[in-house]
C-alpha positions in Angstrom: -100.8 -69.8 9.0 -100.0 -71.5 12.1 -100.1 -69.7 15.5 -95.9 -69.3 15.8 -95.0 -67.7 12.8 -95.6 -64.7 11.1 -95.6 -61.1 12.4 -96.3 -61.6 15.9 -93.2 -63.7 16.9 -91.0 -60.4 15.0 -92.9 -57.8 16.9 -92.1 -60.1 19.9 -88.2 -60.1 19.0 -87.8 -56.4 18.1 -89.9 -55.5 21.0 -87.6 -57.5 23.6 -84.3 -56.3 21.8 -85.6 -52.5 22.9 -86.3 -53.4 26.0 -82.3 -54.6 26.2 -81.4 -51.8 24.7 -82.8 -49.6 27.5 -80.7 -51.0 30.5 -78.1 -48.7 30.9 -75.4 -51.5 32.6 -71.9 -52.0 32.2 -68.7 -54.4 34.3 -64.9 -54.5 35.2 -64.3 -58.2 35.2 -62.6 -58.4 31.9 -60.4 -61.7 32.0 -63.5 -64.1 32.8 -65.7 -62.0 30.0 -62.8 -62.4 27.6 -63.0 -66.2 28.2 -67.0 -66.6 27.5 -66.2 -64.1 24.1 -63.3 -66.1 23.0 -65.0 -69.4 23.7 -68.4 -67.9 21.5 -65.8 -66.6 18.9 -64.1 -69.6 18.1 -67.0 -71.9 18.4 -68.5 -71.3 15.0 -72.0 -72.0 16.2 -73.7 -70.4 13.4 -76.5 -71.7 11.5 -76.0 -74.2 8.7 -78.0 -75.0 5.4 -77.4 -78.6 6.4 -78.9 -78.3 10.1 -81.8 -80.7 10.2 -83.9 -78.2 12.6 -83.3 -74.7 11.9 -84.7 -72.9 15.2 -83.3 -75.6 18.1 -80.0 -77.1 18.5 -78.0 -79.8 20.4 -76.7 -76.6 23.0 -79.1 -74.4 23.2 -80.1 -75.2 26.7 -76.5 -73.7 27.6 -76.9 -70.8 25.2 -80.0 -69.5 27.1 -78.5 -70.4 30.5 -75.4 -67.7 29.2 -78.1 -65.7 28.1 -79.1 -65.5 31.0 -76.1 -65.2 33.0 -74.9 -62.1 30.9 -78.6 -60.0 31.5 -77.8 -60.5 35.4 -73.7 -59.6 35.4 -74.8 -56.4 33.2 -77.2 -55.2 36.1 -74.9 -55.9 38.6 -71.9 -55.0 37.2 -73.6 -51.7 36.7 -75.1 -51.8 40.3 -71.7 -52.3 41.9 -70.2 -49.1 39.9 -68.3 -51.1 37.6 -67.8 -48.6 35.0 -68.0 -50.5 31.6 -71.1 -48.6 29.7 -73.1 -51.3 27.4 -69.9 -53.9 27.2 -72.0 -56.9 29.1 -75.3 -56.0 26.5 -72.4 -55.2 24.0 -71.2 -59.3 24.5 -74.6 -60.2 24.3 -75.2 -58.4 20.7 -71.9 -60.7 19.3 -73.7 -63.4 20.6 -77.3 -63.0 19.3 -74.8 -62.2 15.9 -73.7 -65.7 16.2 -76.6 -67.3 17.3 -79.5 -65.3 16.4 -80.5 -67.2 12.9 -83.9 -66.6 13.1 -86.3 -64.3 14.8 -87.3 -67.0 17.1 -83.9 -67.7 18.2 -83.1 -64.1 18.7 -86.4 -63.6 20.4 -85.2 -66.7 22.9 -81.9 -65.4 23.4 -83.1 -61.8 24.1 -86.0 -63.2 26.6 -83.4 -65.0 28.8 -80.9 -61.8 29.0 -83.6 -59.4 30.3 -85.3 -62.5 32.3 -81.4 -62.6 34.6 -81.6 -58.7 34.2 -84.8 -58.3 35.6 -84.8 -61.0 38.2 -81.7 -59.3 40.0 -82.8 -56.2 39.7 -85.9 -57.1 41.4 -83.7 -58.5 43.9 -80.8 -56.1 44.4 -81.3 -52.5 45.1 -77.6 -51.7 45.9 -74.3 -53.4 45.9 -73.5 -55.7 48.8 -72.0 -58.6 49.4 -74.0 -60.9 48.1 -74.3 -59.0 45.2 -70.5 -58.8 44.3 -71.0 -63.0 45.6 -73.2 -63.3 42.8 -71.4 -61.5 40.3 -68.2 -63.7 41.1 -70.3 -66.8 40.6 -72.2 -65.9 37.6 -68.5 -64.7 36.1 -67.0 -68.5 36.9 -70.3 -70.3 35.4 -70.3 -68.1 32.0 -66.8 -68.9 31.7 -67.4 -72.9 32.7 -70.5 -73.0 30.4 -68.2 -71.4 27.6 -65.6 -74.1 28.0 -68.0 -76.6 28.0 -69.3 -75.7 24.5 -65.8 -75.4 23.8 -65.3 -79.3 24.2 -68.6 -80.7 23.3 -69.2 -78.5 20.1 -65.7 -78.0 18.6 
């Protein structure tokens, strides 16, 4: 059995999707969240029979760059007292529903969320500027990278 399959990559994923579900984090910033959900929603993305490799595909770069992108905005959002509960790790859930075909895609997806989580919360211990800066950035390049899927993947 090779090295990359089997029960070690599913303890992986169900271990990383507990450690999401233990960050408390929430946001306020509903219009540019309803653009990355409404992009995600009527993208289709889900896997396909046909699909020529069933664990990597054409976008996947971008998916883990959102991935990404949502883990930090759900500290943040939380760290600047937006008041939102688990919507941002909520989002993230619809699109691990979507995406998540196999337990090494979930695993992927899950990896990158808590990898943006954990890197601002190393870096931010209360709301400042820079902080709301960054939230206001990441917000704009979710909503850019969701358009961009948009177009290149209709």
């Amino acid at each position: 059995m090779p090295p990359s399959a089997g029960p070690e990559s599913d303890l992986s994923a169900i271990a990383m999707q507990r450690s999401v579900r233990k960050a408390p984090l929430g946001g306020t910033c509903r219009n540019a969240v309803l653009a990355v959900l409404l992009a995600f929603g009527t993208l289709g993305l889900t896997a396909n029979a046909a699909t020529a490799a069933p664990d990597v595909k054409p976008y996947d770069d971008r998916l883990l760059r959102l991935s990404e992108i949502l883990g930090a905005i759900h500290y943040l959002r939380e760290l600047c007292g937006a008041n939102e509960g688990q919507y941002w790790r909520d989002r993230m859930r619809d699109l691990m529903d979507a995406e998540g075909s196999s337990a090494l895609r979930r695993a992927k997806l899950t990896r990158a969320f808590n990898q943006g989580y954990r890197s601002y919360s190393r870096t931010y211990n209360t709301c400042s500027p820079s902080a709301q800066t960054a939230i206001t950035r990441f917000l704009s390049e979710g909503s850019s990278l969701s358009e961009g899927l948009l177009k290149a993947f209709p």
